[in-house]
C-alpha positions as CSV (number, residue, x, y, z in Angstrom):
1,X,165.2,139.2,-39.8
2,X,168.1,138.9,-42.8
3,X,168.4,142.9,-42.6
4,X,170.5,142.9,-40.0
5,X,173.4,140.9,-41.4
6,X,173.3,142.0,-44.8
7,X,174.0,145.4,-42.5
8,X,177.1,144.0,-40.9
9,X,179.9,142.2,-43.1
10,X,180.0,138.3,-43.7
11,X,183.2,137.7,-42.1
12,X,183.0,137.0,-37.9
13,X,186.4,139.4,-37.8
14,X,185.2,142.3,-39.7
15,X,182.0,142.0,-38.0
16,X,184.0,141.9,-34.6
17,X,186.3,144.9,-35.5
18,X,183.4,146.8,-36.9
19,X,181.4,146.1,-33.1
20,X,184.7,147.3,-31.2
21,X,184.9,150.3,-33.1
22,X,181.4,151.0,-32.6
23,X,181.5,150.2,-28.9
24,X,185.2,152.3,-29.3
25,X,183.1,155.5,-30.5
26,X,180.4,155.9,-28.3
27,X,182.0,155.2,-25.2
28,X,184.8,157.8,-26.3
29,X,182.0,160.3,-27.2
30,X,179.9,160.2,-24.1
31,X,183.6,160.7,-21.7
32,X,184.8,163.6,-24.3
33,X,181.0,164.9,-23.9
34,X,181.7,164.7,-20.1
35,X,185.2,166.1,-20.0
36,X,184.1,169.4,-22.5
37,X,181.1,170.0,-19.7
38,X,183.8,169.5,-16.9
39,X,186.1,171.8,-18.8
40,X,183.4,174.4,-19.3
41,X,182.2,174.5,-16.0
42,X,185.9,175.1,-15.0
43,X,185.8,178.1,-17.3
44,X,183.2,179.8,-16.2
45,X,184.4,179.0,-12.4
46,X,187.1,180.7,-13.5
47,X,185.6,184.0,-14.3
48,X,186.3,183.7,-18.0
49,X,189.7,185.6,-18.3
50,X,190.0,186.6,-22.0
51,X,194.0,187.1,-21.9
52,X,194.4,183.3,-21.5
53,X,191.4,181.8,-23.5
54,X,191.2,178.0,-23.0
55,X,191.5,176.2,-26.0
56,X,190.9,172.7,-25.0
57,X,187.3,172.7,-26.1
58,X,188.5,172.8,-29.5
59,X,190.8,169.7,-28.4
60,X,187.8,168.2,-27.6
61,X,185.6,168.1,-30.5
62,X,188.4,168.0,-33.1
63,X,189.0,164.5,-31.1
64,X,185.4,163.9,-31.3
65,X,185.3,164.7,-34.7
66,X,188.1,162.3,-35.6
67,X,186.6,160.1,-33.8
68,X,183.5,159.9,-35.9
69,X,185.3,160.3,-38.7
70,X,187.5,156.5,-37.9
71,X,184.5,155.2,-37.7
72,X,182.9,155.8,-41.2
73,X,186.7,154.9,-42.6
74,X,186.3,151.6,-40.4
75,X,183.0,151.1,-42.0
76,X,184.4,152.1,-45.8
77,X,187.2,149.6,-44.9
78,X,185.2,146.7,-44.1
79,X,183.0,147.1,-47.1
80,X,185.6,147.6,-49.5
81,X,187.5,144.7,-47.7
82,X,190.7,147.1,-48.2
83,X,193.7,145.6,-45.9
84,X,195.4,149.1,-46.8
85,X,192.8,151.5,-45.3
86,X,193.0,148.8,-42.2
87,X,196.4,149.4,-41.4
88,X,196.2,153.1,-42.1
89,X,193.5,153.2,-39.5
90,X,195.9,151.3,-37.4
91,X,198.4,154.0,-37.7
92,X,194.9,156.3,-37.0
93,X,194.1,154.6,-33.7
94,X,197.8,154.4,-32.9
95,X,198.0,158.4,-33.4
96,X,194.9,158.8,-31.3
97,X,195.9,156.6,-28.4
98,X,199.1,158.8,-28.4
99,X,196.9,162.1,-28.2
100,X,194.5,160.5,-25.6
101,X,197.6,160.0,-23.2
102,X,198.6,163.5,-23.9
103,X,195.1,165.1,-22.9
104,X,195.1,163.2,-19.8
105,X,197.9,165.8,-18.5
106,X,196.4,168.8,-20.5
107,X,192.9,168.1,-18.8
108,X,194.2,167.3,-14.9
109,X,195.8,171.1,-15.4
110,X,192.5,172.7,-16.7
111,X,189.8,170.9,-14.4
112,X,191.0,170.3,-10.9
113,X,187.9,169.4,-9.3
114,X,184.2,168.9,-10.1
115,X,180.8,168.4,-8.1
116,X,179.4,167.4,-11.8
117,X,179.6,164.1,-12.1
118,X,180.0,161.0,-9.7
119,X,182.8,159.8,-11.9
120,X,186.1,160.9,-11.1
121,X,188.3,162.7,-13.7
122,X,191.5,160.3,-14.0
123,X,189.0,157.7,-14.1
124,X,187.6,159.3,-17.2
125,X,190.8,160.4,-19.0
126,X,192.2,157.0,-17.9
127,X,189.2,154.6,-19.5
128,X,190.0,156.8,-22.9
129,X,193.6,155.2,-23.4
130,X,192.1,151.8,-22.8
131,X,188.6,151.7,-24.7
132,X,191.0,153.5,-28.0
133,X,193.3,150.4,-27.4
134,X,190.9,147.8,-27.9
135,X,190.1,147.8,-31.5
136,X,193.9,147.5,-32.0
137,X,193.7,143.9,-31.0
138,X,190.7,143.7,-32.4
139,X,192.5,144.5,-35.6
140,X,195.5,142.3,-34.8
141,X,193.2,139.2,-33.5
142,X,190.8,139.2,-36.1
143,X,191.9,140.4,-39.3
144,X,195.7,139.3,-38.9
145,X,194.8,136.2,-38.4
146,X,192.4,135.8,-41.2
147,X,194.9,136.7,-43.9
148,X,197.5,134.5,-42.0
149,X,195.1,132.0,-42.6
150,X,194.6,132.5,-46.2
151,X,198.4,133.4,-47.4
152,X,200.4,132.3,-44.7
153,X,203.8,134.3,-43.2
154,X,205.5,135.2,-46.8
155,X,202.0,135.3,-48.5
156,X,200.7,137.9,-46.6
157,X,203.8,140.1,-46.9
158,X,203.3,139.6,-50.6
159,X,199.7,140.2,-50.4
160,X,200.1,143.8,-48.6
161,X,203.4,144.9,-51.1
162,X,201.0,143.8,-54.0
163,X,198.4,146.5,-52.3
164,X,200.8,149.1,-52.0
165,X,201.9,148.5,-55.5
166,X,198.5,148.4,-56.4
167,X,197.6,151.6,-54.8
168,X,200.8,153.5,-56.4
């Protein structure tokens, strides 16, 4: 019964950011699961012309890739209790929710239409902006307020130009 939070971190704001990005990750990987079979299926429909290849599958799983790959550093960041590595995933998320509004045009021209799913597919490449924008306030909320809490407005500034010195 005690495995579970010696599992998850002490604090109720890393545990929340840890759960959003969790909850981030797997609803991003099922829709980027669903859009590379969408843009497959558009492929072969196609007829699979080789002077034009299609090279958003690779898109795809680099994002799914990067995707995973948040998540361990959000794990690593929590345990380590590193403010740095949480604003660097900031910048991370920030990156990515930049991307996920890019694909959204770069998808519409590559899969017009599809019996696949029930599921729209500017429903799906909408709810991918939205779910990558979550953990930022989660961020912002949770850990922004805890280190408020402890140094105040000019401590915290101190605090985060001591870790940069630190890290230097």
């Amino acid at each position: 019964m005690n495995r579970p939070m010696k599992v998850l971190p002490e604090s109720p704001a890393c545990r929340f950011y840890v759960i959003t990005v969790l909850v981030e990750t797997t609803i991003d990987l099922a829709i980027e699961g669903e859009l590379l079979v969408r843009v497959h299926e558009a492929d072969a429909s196609s007829g699979g012309d080789t002077s034009n290849p299609n090279k958003m599958p690779v898109y795809l799983s680099i994002f799914v890739l990067a995707h995973l790959f948040q998540f361990v550093r959000a794990i690593d960041a929590v345990y380590a209790q590193n403010m740095l590595q949480f604003i660097f995933l900031t910048v991370f998320n920030v990156l990515f929710l930049v991307y996920a509004i890019i694909q959204i045009g770069e998808i519409w021209e590559i899969v017009v239409t599809c019996d696949s799913s029930a599921i729209p597919i500017n429903v799906l490449t909408t709810i991918i902006p939205i779910v990558i924008s979550i953990p930022e306030l989660a961020y912002y909320i949770g850990l922004g307020w805890k280190i408020y809490n402890e140094f105040g407005c000019v401590g915290a500034m101190v605090y985060f130009v001591y870790k940069i010195i630190e890290i230097l």
